[in-house]
MIBAVEX-530395 format. One line per 8 residues: number of its first residue (from 1); their letters; for each residue x, y, z of N, C-alpha, C. Coordinates in steps of 0.05 Angstrom, whole numbers, plus 5000, padded with zeros to 4 digits. Layout:
<pts>
NUM	a	X:Y:Z:X:Y:Z:X:Y:Z ~ ...
</pts>
This chain:
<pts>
1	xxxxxxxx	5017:4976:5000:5000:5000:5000:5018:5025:5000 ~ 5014:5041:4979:5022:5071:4982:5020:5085:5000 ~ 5039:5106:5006:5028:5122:5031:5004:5142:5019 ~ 4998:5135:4998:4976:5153:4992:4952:5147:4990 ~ 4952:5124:4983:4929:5111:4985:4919:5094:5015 ~ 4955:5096:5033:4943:5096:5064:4929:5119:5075 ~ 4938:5139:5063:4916:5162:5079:4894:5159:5072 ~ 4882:5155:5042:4860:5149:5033:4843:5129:5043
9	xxxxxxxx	4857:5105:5050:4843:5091:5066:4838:5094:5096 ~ 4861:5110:5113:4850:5116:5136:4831:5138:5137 ~ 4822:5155:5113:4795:5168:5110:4772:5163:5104 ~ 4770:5148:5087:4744:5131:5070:4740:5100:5090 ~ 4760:5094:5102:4749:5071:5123:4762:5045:5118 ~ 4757:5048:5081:4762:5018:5071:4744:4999:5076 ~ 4732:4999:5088:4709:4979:5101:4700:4953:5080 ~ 4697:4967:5063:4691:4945:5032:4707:4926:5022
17	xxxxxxxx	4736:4930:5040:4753:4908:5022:4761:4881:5051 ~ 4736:4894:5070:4748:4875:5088:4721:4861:5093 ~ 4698:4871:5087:4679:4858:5086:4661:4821:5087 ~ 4683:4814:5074:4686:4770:5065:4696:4767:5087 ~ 4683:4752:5110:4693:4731:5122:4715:4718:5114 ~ 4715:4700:5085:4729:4687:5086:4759:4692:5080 ~ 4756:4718:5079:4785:4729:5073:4799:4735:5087 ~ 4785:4743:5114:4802:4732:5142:4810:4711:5151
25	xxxxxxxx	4793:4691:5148:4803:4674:5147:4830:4657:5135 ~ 4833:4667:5114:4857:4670:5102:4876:4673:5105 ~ 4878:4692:5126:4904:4705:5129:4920:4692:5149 ~ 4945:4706:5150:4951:4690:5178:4952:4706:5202 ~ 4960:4694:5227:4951:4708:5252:4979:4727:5256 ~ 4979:4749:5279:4989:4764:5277:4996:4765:5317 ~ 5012:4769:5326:5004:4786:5352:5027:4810:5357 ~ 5008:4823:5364:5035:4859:5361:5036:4865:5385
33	xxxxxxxx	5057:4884:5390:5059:4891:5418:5055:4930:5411 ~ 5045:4944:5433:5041:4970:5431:5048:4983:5453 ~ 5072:4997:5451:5079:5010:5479:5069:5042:5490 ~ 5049:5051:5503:5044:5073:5503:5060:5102:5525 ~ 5056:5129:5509:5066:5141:5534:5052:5157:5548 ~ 5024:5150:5551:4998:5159:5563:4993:5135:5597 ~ 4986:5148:5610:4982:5126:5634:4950:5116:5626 ~ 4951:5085:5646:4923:5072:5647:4900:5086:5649
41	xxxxxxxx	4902:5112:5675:4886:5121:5685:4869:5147:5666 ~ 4881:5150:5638:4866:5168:5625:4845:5153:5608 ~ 4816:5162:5607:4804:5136:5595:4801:5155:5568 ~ 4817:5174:5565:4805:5179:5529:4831:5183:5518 ~ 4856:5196:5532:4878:5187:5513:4894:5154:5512 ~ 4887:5152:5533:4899:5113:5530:4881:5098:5520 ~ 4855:5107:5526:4830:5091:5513:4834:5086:5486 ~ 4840:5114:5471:4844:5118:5443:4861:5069:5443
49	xxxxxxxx	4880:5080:5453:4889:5042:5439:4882:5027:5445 ~ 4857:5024:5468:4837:4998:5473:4823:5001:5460 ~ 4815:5020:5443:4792:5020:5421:4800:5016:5397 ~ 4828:5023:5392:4842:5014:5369:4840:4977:5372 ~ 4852:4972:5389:4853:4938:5395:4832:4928:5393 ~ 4808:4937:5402:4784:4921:5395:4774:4923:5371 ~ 4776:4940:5358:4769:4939:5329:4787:4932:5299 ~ 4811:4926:5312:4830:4905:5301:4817:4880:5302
57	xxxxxxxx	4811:4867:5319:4804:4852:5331:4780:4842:5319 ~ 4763:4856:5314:4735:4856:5303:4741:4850:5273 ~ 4757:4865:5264:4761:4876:5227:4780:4853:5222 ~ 4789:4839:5231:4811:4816:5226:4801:4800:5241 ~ 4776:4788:5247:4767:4768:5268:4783:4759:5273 ~ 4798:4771:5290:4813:4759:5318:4844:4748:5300 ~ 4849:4757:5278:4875:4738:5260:4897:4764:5276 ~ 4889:4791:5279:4915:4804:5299:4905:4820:5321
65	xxxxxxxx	4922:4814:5341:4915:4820:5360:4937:4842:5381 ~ 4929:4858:5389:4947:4877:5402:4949:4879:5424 ~ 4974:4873:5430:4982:4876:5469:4977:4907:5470 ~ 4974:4918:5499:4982:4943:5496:5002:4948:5524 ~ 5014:4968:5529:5039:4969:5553:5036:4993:5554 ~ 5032:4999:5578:5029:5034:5596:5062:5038:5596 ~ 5068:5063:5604:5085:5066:5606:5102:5053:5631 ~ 5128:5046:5631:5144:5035:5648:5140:5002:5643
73	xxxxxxxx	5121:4990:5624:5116:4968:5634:5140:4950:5611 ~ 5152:4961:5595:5167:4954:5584:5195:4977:5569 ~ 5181:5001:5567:5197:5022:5565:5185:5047:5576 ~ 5193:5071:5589:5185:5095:5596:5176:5109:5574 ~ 5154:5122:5584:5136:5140:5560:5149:5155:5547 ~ 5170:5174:5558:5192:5180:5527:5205:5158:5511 ~ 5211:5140:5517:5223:5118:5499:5198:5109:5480 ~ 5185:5116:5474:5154:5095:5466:5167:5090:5431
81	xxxxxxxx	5179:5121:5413:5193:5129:5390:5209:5110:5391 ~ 5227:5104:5404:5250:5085:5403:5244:5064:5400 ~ 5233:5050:5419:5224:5029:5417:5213:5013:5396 ~ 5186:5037:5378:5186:5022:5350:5212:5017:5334 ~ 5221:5041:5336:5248:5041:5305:5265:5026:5326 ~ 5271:5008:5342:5290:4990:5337:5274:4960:5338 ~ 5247:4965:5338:5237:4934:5337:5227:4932:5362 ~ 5234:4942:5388:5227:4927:5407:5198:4913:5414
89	xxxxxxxx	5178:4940:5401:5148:4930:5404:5140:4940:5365 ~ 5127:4929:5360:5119:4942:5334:5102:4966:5329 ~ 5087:4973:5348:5073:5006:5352:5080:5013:5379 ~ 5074:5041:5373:5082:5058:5397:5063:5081:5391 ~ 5040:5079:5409:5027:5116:5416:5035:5125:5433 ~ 5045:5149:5419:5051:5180:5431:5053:5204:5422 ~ 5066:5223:5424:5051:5241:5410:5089:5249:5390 ~ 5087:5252:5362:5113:5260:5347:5124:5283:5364
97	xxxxxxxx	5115:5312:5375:5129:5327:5384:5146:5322:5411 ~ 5139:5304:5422:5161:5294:5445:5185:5294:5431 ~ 5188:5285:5416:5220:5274:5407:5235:5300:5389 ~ 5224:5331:5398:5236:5348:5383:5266:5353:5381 ~ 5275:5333:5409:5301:5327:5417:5322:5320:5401 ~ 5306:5304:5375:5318:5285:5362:5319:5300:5334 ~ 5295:5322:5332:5295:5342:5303:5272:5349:5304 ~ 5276:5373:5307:5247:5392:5308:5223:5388:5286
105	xxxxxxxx	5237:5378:5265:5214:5366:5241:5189:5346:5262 ~ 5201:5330:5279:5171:5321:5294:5148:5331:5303 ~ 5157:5364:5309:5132:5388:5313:5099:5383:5296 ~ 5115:5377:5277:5098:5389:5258:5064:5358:5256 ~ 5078:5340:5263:5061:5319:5259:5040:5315:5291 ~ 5042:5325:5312:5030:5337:5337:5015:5358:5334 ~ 5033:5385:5340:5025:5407:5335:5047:5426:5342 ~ 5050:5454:5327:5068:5476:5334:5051:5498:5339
113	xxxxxxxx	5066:5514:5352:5050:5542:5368:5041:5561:5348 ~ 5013:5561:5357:4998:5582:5336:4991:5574:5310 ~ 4998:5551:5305:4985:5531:5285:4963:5525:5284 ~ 4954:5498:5271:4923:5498:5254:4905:5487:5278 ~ 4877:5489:5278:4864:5482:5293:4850:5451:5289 ~ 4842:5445:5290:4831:5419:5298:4818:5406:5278 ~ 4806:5429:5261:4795:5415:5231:4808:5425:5213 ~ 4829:5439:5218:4852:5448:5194:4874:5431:5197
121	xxxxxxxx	4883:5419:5213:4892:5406:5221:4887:5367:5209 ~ 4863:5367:5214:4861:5344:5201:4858:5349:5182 ~ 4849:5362:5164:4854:5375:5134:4881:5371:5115 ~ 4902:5389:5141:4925:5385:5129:4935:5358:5127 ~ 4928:5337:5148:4946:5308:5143:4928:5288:5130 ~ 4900:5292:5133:4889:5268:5103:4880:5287:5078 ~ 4878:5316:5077:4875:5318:5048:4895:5332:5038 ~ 4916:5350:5056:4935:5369:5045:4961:5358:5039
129	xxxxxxxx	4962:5331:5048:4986:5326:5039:5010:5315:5062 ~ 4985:5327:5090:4996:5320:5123:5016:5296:5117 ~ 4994:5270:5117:5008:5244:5126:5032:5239:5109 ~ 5023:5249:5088:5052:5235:5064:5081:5252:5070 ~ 5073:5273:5077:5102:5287:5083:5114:5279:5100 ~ 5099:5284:5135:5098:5268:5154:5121:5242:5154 ~ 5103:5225:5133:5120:5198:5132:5146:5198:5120 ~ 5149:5211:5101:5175:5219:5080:5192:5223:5107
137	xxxxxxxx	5188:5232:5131:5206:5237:5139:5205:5220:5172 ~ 5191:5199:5166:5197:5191:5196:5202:5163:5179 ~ 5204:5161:5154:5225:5137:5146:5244:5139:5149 ~ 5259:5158:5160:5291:5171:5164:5297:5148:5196 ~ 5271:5145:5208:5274:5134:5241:5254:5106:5238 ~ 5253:5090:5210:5242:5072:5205:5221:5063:5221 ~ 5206:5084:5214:5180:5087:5223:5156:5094:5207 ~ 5130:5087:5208:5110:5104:5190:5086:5107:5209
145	xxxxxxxx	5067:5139:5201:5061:5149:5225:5033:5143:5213 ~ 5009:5149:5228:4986:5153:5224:4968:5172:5244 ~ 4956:5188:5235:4934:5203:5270:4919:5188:5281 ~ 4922:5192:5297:4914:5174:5320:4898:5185:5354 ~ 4887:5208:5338:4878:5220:5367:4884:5240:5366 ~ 4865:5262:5374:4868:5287:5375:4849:5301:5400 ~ 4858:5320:5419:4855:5330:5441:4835:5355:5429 ~ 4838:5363:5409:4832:5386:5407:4842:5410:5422
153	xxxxxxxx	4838:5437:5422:4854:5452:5438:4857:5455:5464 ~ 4887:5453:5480:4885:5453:5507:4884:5474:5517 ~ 4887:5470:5544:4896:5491:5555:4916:5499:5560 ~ 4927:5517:5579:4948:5532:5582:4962:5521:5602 ~ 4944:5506:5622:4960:5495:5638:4961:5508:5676 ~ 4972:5490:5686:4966:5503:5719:4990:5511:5725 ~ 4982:5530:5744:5008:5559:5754:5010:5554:5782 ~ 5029:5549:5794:5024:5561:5826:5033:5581:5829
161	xxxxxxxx	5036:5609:5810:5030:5633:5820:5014:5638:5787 ~ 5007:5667:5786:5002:5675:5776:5021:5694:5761 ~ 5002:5690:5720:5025:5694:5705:5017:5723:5693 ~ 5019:5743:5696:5010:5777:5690:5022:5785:5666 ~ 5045:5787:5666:5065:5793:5648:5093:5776:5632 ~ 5099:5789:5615:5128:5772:5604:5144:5771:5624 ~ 5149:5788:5644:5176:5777:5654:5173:5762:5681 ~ 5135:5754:5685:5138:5729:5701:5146:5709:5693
169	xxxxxxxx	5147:5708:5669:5156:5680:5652:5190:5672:5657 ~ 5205:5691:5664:5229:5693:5674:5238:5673:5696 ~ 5252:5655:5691:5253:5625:5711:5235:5604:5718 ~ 5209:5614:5703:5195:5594:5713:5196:5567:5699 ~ 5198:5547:5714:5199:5520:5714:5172:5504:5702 ~ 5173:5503:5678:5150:5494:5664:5153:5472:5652 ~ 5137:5450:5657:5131:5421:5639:5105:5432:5614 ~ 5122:5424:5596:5109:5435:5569:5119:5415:5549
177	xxxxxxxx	5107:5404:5525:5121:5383:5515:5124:5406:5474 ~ 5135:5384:5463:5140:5397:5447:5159:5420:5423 ~ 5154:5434:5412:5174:5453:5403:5165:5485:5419 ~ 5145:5477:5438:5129:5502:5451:5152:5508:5465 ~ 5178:5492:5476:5198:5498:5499:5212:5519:5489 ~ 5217:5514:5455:5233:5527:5451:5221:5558:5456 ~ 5202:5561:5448:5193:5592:5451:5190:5594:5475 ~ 5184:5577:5496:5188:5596:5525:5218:5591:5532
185	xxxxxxxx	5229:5582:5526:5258:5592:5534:5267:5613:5523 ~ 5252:5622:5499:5267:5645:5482:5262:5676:5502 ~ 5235:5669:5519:5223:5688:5541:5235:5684:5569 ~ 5249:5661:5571:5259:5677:5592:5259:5643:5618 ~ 5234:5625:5602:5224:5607:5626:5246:5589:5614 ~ 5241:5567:5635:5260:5537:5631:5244:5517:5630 ~ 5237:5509:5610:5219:5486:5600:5222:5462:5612 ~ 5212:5444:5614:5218:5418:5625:5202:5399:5610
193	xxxxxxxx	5216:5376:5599:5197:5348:5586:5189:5333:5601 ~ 5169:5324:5617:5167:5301:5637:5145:5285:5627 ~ 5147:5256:5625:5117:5244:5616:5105:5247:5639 ~ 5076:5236:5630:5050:5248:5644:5052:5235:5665 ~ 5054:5213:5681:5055:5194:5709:5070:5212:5715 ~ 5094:5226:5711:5104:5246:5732:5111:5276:5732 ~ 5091:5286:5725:5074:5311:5722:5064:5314:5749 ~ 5046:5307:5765:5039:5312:5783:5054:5315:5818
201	xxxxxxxx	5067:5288:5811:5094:5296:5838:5111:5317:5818 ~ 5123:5320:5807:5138:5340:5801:5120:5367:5806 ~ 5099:5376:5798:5093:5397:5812:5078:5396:5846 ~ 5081:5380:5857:5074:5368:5887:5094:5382:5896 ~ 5124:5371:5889:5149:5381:5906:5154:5402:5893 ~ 5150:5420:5879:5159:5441:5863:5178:5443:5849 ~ 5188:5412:5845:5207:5421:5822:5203:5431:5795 ~ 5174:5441:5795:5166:5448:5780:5155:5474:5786
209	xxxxxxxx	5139:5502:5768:5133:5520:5780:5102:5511:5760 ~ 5103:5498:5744:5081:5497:5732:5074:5480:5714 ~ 5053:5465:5694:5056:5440:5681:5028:5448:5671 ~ 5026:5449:5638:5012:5438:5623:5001:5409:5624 ~ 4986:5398:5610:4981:5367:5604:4965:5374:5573 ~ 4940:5364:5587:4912:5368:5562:4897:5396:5566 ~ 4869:5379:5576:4853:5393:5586:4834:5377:5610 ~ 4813:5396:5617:4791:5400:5640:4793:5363:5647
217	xxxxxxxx	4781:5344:5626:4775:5321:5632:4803:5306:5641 ~ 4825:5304:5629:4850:5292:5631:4859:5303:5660 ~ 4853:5326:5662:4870:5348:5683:4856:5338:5714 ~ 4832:5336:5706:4823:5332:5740:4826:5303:5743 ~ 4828:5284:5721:4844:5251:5729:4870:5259:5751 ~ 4887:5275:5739:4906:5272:5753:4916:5303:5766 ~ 4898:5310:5779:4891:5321:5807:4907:5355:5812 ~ 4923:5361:5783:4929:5382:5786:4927:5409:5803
225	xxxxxxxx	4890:5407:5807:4887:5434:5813:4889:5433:5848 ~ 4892:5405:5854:4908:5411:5884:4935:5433:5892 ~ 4951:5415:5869:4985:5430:5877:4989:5469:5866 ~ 4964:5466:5840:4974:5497:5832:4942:5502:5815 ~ 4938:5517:5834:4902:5522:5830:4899:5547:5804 ~ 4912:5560:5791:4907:5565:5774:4911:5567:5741 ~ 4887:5563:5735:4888:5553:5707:4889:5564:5687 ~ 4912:5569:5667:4904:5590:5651:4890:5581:5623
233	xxxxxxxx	4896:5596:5605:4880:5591:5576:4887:5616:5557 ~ 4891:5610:5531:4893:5581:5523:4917:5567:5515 ~ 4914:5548:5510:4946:5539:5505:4953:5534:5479 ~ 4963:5561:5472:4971:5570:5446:4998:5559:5429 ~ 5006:5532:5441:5018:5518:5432:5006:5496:5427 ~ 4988:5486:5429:4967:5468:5422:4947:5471:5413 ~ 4947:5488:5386:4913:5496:5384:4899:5467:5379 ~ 4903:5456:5375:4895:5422:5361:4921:5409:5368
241	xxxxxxxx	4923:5383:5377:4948:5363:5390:4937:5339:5370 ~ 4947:5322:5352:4947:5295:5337:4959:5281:5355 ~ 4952:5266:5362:4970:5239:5374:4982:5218:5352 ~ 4995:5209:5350:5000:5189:5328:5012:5154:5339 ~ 4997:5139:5326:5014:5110:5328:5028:5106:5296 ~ 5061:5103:5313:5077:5092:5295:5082:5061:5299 ~ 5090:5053:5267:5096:5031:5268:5119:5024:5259 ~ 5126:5007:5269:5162:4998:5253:5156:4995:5233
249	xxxxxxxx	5167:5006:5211:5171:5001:5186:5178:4983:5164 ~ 5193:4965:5187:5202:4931:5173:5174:4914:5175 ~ 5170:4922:5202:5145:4904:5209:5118:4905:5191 ~ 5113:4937:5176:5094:4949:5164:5091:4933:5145 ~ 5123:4935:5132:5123:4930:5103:5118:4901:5101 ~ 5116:4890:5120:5118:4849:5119:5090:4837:5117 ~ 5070:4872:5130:5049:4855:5141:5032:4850:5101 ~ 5009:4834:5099:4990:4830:5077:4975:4854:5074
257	xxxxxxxx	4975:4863:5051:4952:4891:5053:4921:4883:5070 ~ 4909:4860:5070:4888:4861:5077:4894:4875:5116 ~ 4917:4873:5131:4921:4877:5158:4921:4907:5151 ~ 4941:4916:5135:4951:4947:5127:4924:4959:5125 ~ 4904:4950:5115:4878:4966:5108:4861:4963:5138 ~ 4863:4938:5151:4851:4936:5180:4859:4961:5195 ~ 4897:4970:5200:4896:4982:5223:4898:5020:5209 ~ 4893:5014:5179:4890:5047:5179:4865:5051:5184
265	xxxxxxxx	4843:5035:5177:4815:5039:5186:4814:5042:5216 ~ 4823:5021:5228:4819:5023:5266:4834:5055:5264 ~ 4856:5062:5266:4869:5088:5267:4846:5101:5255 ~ 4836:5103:5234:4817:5128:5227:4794:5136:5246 ~ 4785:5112:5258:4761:5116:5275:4776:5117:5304 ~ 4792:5110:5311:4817:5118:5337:4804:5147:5340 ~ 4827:5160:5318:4824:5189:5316:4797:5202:5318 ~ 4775:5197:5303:4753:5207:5306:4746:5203:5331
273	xxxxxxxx	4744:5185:5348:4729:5178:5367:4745:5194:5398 ~ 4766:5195:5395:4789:5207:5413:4772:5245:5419 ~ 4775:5260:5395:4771:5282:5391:4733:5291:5402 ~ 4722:5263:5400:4692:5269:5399:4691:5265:5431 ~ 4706:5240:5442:4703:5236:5473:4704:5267:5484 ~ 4733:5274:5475:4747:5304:5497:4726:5317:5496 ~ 4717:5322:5471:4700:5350:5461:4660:5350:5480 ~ 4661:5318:5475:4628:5314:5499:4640:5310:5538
281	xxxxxxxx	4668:5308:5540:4673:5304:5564:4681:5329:5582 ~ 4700:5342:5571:4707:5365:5578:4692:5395:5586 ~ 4668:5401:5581:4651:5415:5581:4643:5414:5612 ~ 4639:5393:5620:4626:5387:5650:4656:5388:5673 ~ 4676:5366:5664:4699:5369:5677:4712:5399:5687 ~ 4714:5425:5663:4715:5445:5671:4691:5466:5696 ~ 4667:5456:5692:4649:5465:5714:4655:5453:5736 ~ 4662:5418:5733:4665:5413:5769:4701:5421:5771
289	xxxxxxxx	4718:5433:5759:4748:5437:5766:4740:5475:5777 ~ 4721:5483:5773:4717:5505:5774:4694:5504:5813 ~ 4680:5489:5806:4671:5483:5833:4690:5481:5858 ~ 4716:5467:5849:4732:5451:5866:4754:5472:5872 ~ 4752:5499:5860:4767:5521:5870:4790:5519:5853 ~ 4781:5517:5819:4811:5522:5807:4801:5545:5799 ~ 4819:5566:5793:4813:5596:5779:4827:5598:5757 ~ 4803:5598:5737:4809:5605:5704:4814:5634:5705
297	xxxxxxxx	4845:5626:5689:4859:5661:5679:4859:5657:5654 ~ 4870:5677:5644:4869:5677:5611:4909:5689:5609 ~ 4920:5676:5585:4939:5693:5587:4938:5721:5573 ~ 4943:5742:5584:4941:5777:5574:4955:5783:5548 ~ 4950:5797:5532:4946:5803:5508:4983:5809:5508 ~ 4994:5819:5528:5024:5824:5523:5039:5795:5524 ~ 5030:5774:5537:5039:5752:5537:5042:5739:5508 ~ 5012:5743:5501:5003:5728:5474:5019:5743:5453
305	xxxxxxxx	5019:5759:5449:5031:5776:5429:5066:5771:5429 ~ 5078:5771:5456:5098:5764:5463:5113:5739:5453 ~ 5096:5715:5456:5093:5681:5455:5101:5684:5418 ~ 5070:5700:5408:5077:5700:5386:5095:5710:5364 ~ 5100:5731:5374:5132:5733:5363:5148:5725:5354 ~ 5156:5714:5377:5174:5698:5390:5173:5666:5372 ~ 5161:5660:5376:5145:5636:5352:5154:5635:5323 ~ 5153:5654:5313:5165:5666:5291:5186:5669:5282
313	xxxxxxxx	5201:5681:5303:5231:5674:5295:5237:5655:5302 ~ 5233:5635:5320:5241:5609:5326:5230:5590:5309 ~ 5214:5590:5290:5201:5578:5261:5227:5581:5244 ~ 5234:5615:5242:5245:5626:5216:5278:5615:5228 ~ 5290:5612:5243:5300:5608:5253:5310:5579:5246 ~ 5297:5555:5261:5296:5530:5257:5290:5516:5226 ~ 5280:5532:5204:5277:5527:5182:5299:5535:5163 ~ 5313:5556:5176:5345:5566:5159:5358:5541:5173
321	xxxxxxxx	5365:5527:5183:5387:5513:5202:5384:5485:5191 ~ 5346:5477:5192:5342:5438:5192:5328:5437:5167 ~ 5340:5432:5144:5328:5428:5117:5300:5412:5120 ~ 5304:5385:5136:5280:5364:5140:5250:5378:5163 ~ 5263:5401:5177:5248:5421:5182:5235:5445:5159 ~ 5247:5455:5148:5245:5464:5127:5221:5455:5103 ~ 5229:5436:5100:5204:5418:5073:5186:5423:5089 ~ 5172:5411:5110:5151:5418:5118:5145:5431:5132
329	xxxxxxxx	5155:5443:5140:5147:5469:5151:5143:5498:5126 ~ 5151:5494:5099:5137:5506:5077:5112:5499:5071 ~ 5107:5479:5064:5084:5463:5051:5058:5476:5078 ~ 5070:5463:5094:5047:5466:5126:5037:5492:5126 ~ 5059:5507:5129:5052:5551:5123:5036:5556:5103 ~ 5043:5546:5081:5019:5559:5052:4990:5548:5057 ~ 4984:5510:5066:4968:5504:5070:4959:5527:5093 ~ 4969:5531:5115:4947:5547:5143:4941:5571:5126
337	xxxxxxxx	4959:5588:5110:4958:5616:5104:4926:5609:5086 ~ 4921:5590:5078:4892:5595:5057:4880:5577:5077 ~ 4877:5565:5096:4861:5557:5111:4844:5584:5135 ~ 4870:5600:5143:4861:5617:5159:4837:5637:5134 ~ 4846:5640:5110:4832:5663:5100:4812:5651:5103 ~ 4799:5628:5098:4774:5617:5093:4762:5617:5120 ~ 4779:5607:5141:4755:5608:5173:4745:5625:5175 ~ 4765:5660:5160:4755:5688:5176:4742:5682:5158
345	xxxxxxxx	4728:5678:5137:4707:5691:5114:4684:5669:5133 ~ 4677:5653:5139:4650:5644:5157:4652:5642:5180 ~ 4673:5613:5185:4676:5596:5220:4681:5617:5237 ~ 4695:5635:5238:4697:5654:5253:4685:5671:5264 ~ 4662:5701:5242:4639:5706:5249:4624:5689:5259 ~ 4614:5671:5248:4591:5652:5263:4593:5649:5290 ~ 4627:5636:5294:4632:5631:5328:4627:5648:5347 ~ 4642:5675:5335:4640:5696:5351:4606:5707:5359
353	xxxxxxxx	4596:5708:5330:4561:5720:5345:4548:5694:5361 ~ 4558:5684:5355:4542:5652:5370:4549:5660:5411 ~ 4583:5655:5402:4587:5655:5432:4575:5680:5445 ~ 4580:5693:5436:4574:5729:5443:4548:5721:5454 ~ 4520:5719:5437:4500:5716:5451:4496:5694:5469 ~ 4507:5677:5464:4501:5648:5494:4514:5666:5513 ~ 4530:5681:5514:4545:5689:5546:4528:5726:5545 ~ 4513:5731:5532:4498:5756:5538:4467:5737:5551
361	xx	4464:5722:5550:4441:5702:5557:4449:5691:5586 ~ 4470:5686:5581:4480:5665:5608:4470:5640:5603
</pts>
């Protein structure tokens, strides 16, 4: 299967070519291993791969079948990238911008600051051209990617003080994942990568001054608004987050197209189903985190303006230096630049008079 006609099939479903019983039958059996870097206890970003597994499962009556591994249970949730490209498990969900460590080109398949939103976003990687570039370049780490979940926009994240201006941003100790570090280090803060199981003791003991995650539903799983009660918004390094499962690449290429068409379909409905949970869960989660005494801030227009900047030259910046940054990070810019014209010409008005009157109503 092409990578082009894998995106095509993780959009259209494929559903029709797997249809015959007896063609499962056919095949032969499979068992995979999947290492994730999401903990047990989130039921919509870890869920995302028990829902993948069952509908493997279903779509290949039972011919493959997927272990899945929380983090630590065979490698730590930053290792999850590694682990595929050397074989150890054959998939790995997590999200590409963790590993910006390794080449900032991974930004781009997650999300970068002030980037596309959630349906421009999936735009860009099954109709613009997302997945295929994407992959062009995570064959470099013999890997091939697919979406696999999407958060939609987070938040900003919890403070234990409060953030007013740019030059509170000055030392502060922030868990932020991503290419977002680079732009708050460019202000002044000191970023920190920590997977999610230790996010919460880290800001318990303060080695932290503050820590992003998701949002409202993810956030009150793991208990944030105890250690640093206020919340800000929005988190303008995440307007939209893709999650992605990669797969080893040796392993990909071995499997029979009839499997290859099984798990871009499970991944297509992964992703849909991921984005629809947050979006019906989160609505209520923020009323009881608000009950429970967290205080929603917003960050101030000198921040935002600041952030964004700043963003810009660390784009323009990182694109003179990493060629494999570069390719897509062109392609990705022209796609948003005619995506944004088109939201302001409807999605935008609409939102705005819409919200406007629900909150003049109450």
């Amino acid at each position: 299967m092409t990578r082009r006609a894998f995106g095509r099939t993780a959009l259209t479903g494929g559903a029709a070519t797997l249809a015959a019983p007896a063609l499962a039958q056919t095949q032969p059996e499979y068992v995979w291993r999947m290492t994730s870097s999401f903990p047990r206890a989130l039921d919509t970003i870890f869920g995302t791969s028990e829902h993948f597994r069952d509908r493997i499962a279903e779509l290949t009556e039972g011919r493959m079948k997927i272990e899945i591994f929380a983090p630590g249970e065979i490698v730590g949730g930053l290792q999850a990238l590694d682990a595929a490209t050397e074989g150890t498990v054959e998939m790995a969900h997590t999200g590409s911008y963790y590993f910006v460590g390794k080449n900032e080109a991974f930004a781009f398949g997650t999300s970068v600051p002030f980037g596309l939103n959630t349906r421009q976003q999936n735009a860009w990687l099954y109709q613009g051209g997302g997945i295929d570039i994407c992959n062009d370049f995570y064959k470099g780490y013999n890997l091939i990617g697919l979406p696999f979940g999407n958060t939609g926009a987070q938040m900003g994240g919890w403070f234990r003080r409060e953030i007013n201006t740019v030059d509170d941003l000055k030392g502060l100790k922030l868990r932020v994942g991503g290419f977002a570090g680079r732009v708050f280090a460019r202000l002044g803060a000191v970023p920190q990568q920590i997977a999610g199981g230790d996010v919460y003791p880290a800001l318990e003991r303060g080695t932290i001054d503050a820590a992003e995650w998701v949002g409202p539903y993810d956030d009150e799983k793991l208990g944030f608004a105890k250690v640093a009660p206020y919340y800000y918004a929005p988190g303008w390094w995440e307007g939209s987050t893709t999650i992605h499962l990669f797969i080893n690449l040796d392993a990909w290429n071995a499997l029979p197209p009839f499997f290859k068409t099984a798990i871009a379909t499970a991944a297509a409905e992964a992703d849909l189903w991921t984005i629809t949970k947050y979006d019906a869960l989160n609505p209520d989660a923020i009323t009881r985190l608000i009950q429970q005494g967290a205080q929603l801030r917003w960050f101030s227009e000198e921040i935002m303006g600041a952030c964004y900047e700043a963003t810009q030259a660390v784009m323009t910046e990182t694109a003179e230096a990493n060629a494999e940054f570069r390719k897509i990070y062109d392609q990705w810019k022209a796609f948003q630049a005619k995506e944004n014209f088109w939201f302001q010409v409807a999605e935008v008005p609409f939102e705005r008079f819409v919200y406007q009157r629900s909150r003049d109503k109450g």
